[in-house]
FIROKOL-343744 format. One line per 5 residues: number of its first residue (from 0); for each residue y, z, x of N, C-alpha, C, O. Coordinates in steps of 0.02 Angstrom, whole numbers, plus 32768, in hexadecimal, padded with zeros to 4 digits. Layout:
<rs>
NUM) Y Z X Y Z X Y Z X Y Z X; ...;
</rs>
This chain:
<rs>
0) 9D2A A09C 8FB9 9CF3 A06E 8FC1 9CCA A06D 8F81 9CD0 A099 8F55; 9CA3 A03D 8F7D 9C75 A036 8F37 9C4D A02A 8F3C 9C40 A002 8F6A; 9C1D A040 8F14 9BC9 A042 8F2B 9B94 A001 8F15 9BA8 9FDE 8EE6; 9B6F 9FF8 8F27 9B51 9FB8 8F16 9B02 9FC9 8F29 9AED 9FCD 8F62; 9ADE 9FD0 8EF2 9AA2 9FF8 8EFB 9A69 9FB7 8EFF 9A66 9F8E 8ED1;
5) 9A46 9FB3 8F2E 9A0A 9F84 8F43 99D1 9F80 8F47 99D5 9F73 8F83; 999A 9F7F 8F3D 994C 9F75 8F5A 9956 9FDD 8F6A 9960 9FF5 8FA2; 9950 A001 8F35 9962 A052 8F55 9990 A05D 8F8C 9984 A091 8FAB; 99C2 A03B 8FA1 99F1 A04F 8FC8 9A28 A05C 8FAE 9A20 A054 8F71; 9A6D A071 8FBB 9A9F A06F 8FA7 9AD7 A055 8FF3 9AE2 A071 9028;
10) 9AEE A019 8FD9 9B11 9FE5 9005 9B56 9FFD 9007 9B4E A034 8FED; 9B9F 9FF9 9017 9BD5 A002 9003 9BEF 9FE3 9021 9BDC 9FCC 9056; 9C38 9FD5 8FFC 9C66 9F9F 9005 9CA7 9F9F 9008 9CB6 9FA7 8FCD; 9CDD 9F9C 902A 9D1E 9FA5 9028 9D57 9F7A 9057 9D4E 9F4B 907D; 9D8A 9F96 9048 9DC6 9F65 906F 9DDB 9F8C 90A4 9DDE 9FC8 9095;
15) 9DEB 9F7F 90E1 9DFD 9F96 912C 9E4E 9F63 9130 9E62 9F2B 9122; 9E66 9F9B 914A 9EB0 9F79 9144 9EB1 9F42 916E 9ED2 9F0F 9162; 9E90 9F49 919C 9E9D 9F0A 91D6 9E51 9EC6 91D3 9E51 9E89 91DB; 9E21 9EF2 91C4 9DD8 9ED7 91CA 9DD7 9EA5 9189 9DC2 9E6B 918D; 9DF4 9EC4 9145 9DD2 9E99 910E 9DB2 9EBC 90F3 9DBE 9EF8 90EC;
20) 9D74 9E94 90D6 9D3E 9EB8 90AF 9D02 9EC2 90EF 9CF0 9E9E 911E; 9CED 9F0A 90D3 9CC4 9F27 9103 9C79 9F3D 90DF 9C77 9F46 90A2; 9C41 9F46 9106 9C16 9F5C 90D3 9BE3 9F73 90EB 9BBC 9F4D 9108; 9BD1 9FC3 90E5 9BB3 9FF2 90FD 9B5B 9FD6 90EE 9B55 9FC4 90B3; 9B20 9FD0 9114 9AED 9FC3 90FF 9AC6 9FFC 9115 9ACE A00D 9150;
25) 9A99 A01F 90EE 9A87 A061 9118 9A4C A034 914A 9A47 A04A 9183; 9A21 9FFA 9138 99F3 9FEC 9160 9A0C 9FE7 91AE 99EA 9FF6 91DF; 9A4F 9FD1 91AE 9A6A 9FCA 91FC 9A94 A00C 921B 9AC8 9FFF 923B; 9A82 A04A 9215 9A8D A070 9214 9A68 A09A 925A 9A8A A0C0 927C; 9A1B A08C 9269 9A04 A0A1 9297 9A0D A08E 92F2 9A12 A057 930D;
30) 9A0D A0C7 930C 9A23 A0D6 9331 9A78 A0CB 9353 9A92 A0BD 9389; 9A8F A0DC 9307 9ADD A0E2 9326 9AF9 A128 931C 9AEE A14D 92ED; 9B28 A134 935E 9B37 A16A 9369 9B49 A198 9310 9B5E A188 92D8; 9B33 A1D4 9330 9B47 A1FA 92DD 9B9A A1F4 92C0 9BA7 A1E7 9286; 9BC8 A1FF 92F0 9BFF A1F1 92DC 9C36 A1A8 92E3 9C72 A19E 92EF;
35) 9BEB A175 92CF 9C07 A138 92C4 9BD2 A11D 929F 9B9A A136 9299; 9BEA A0E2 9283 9BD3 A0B4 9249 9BD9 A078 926C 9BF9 A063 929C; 9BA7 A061 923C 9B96 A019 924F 9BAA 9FF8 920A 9B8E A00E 91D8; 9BF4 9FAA 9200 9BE0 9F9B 91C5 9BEF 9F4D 91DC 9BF6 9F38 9215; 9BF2 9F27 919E 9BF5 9ED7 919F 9C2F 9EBF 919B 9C4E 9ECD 9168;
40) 9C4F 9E98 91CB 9CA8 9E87 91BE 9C86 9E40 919E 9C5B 9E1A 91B4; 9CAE 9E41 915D 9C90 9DF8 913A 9CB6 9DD1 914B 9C9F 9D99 9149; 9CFA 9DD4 9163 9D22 9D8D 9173 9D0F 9D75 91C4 9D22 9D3D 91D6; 9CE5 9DA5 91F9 9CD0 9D8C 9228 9C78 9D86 9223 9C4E 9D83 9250; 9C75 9D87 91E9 9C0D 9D78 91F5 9BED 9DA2 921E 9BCD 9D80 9246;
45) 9BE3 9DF5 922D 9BE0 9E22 926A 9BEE 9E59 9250 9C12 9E65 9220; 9BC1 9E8F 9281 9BC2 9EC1 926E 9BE8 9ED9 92B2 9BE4 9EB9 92E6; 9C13 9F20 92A8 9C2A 9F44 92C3 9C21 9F77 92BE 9C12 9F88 9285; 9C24 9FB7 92FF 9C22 9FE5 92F4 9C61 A020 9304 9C85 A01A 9336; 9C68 A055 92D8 9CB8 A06F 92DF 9CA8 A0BB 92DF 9C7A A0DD 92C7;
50) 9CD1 A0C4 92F9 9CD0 A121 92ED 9CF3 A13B 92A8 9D2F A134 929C; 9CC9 A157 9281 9CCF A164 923A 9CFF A18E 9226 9D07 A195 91EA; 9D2F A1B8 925E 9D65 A1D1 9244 9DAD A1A7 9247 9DE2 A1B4 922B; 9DA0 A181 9265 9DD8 A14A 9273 9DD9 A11A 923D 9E0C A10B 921F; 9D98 A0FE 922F 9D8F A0C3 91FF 9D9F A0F6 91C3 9DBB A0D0 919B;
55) 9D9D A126 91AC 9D99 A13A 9171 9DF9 A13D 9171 9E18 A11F 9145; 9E17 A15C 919B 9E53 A135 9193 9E7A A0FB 9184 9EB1 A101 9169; 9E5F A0BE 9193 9E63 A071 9176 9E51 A071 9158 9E61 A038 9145; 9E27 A08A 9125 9E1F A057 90EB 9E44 A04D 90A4 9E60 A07F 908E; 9E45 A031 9092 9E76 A00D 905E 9E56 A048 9018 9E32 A028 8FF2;
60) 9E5C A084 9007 9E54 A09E 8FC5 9E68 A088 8F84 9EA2 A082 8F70; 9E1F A079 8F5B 9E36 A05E 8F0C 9E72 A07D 8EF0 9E94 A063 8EC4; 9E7C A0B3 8F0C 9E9C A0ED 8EC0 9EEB A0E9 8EF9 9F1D A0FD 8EDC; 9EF3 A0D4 8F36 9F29 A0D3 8F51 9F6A A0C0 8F2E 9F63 A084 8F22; 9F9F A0D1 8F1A 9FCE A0B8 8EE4 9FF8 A076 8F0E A00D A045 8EF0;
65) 9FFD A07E 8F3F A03D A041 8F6E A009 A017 8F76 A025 9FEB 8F97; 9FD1 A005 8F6F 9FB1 9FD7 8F68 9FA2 9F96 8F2D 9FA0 9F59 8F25; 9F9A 9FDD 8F0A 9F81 9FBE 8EB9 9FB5 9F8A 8E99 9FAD 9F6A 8E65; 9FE8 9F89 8EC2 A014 9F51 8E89 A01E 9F07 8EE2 A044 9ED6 8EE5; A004 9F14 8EFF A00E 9ED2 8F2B 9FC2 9EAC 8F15 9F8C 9EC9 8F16;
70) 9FCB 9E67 8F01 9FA7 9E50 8EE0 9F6F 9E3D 8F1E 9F38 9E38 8F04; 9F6B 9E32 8F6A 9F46 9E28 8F93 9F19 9E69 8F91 9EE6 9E66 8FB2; 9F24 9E98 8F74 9F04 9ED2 8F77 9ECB 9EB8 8F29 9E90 9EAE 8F34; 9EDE 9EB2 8EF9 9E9F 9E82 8EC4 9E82 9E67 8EC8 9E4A 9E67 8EAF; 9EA5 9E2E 8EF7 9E7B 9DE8 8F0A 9E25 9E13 8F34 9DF0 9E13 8F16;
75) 9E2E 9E30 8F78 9E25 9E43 8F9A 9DD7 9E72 8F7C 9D9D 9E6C 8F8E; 9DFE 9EAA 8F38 9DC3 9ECC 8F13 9DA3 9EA3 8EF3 9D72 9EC5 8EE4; 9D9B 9E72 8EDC 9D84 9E34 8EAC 9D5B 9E0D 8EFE 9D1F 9E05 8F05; 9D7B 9E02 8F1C 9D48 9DD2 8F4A 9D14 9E0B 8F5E 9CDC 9DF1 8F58; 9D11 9E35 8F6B 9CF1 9E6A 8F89 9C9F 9E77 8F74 9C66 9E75 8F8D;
80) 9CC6 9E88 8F2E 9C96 9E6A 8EFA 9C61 9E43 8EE9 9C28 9E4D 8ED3; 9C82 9E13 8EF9 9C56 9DDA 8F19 9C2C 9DC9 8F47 9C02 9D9D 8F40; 9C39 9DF9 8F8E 9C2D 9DF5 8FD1 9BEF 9E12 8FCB 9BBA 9DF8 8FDE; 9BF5 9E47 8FB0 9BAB 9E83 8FBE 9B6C 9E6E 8FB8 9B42 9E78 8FE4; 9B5C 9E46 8F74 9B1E 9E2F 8F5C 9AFC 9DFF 8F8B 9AC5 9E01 8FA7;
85) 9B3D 9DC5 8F8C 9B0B 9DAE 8FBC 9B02 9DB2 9005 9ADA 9D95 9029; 9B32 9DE1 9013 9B0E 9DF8 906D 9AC5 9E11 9050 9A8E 9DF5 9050; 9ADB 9E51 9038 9A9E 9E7C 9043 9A61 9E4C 9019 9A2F 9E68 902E; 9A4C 9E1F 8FF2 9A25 9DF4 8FFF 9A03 9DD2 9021 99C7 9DC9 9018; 9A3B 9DAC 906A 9A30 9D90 9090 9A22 9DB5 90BC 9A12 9D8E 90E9;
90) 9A1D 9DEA 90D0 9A31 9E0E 9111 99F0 9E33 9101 99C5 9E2B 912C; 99DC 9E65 90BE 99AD 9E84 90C7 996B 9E5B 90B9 9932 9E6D 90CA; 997B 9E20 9098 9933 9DCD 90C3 9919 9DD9 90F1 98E0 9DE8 9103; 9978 9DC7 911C 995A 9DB1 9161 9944 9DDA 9190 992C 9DC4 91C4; 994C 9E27 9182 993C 9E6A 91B0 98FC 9E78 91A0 98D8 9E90 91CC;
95) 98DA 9E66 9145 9890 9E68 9153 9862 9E27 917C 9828 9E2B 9192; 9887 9DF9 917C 985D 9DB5 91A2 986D 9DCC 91E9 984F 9DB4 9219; 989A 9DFB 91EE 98AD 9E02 9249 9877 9E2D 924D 9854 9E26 927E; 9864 9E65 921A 9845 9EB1 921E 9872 9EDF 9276 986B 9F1A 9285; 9898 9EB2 929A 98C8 9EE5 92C0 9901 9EB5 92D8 990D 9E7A 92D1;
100) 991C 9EE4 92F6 9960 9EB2 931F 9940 9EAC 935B 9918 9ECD 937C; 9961 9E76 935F 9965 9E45 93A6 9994 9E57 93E7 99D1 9E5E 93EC; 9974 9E5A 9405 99BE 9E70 9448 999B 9E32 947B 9960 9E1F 9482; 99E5 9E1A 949F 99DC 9DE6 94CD 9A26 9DD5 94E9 9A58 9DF6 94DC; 9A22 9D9A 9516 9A60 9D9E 9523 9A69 9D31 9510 9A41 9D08 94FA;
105) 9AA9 9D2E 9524 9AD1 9CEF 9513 9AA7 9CC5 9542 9A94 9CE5 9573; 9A97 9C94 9541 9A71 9C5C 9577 9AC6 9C3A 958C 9AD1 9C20 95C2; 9AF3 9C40 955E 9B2E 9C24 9589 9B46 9C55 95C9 9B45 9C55 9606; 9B5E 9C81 958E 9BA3 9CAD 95B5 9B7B 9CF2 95CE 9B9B 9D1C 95EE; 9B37 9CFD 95C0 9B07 9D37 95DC 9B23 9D70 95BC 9B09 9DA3 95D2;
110) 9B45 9D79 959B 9B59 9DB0 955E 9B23 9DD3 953C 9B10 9DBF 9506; 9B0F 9DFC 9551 9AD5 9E46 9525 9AE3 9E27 94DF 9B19 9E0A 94D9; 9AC5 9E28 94B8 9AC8 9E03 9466 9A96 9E12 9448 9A61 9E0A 9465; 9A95 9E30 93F8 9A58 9E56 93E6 9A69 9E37 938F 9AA0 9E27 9378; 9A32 9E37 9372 9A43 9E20 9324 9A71 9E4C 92F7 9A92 9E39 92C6;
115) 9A6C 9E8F 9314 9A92 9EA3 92F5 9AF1 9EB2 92EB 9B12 9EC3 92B9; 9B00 9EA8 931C 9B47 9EAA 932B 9B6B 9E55 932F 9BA6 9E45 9334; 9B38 9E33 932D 9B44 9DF4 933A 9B32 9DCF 930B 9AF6 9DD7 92FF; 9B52 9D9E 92DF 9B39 9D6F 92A8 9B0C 9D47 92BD 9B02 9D40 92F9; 9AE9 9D27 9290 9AAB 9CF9 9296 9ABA 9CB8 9296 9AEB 9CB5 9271;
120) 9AAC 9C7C 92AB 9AB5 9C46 928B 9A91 9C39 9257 9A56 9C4C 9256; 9AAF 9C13 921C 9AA0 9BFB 91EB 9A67 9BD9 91F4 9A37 9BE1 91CF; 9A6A 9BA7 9233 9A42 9B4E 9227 99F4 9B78 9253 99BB 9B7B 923B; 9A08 9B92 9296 99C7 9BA3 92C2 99BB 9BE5 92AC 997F 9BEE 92B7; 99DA 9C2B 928B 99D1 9C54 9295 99D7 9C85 92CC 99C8 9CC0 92C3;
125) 99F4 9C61 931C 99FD 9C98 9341 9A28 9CBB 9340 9A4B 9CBA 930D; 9A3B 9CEB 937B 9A79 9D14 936E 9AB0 9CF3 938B 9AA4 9CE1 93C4; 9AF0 9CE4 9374 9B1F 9CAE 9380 9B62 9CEC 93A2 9B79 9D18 937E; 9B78 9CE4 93E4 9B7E 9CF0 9402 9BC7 9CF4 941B 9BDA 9CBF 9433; 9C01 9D31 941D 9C3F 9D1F 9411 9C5B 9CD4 9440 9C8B 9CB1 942E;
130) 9C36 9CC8 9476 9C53 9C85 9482 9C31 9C50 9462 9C2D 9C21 9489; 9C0D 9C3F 9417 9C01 9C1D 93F0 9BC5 9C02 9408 9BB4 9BCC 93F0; 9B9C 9C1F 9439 9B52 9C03 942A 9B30 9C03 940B 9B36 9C32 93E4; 9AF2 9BD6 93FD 9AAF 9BF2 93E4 9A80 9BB4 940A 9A87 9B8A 9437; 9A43 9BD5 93CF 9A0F 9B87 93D6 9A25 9B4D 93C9 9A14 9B1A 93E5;
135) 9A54 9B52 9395 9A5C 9B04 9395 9A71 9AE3 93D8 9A53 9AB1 93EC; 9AA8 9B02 93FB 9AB7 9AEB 943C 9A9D 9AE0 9468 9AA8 9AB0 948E; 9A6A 9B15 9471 9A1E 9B1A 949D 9A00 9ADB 949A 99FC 9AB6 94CB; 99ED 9ACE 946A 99B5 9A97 9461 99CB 9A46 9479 99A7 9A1D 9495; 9A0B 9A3F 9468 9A36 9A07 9482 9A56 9A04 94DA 9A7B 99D9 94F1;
140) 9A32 9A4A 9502 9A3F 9A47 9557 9A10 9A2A 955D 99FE 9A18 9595;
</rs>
């Protein structure tokens, strides 16, 4: 993983064999169990949380040699790259305009749903909901 140092934090960033790019934020860190982590799956917009001896098994290591020559493995460190800055921009914004997470549930499907495990919408800002709710939908019942 690789470090990506922020506003005094230190962020980190890496490849999960199955997940993608993943990315440790210490701010989302509280109250999760000690022997699990909380990080950001960037190809699903969402945070997850995993048990840290398992995930530390998946992940894709820089210095791994059967890696280093499949070119999806470059692409992958190069986008990654990319990924970090502007989450943790956007994310540590929007956690000081939140000053906490949100817990609630789906007005569709009644699903427990909290800001943090759950992506935001872009347009309303609520928490968007694995069966694809939000406000925007709300507002148009």
């Amino acid at each position: 993983m690789k470090k990506f140092p922020f506003d005094d934090k230190d962020y980190w960033s890496g490849i999960h064999e199955t997940l993608g790019i993943i990315i440790y934020d210490p701010t989302a860190q509280e109250k999760v169990d000690p022997e699990k982590v909380r990080l950001w799956i960037s190809s699903q917009s969402r945070m997850g949380t995993f048990k840290k001896d398992i995930l530390k098994d998946r992940l894709i290591s820089d210095n791994h040699k059967s890696n280093y020559n499949d070119p999806t493995y470059h692409d992958a460190v190069q986008e990654y790259d990319h990924q970090v800055q502007p989450y943790v921009k956007k994310y540590h914004d929007l956690r000081i305009k939140m000053m906490q997470d949100r817990f609630t549930h789906c007005f569709r499907c009644k699903q427990d749903i909290n800001s943090r495990d759950f992506r935001l919408c872009e347009k309303c800002e609520w928490i968007k909901c694995d069966c694809m709710a939000c406000g925007c939908e709300y507002e148009r019942m």
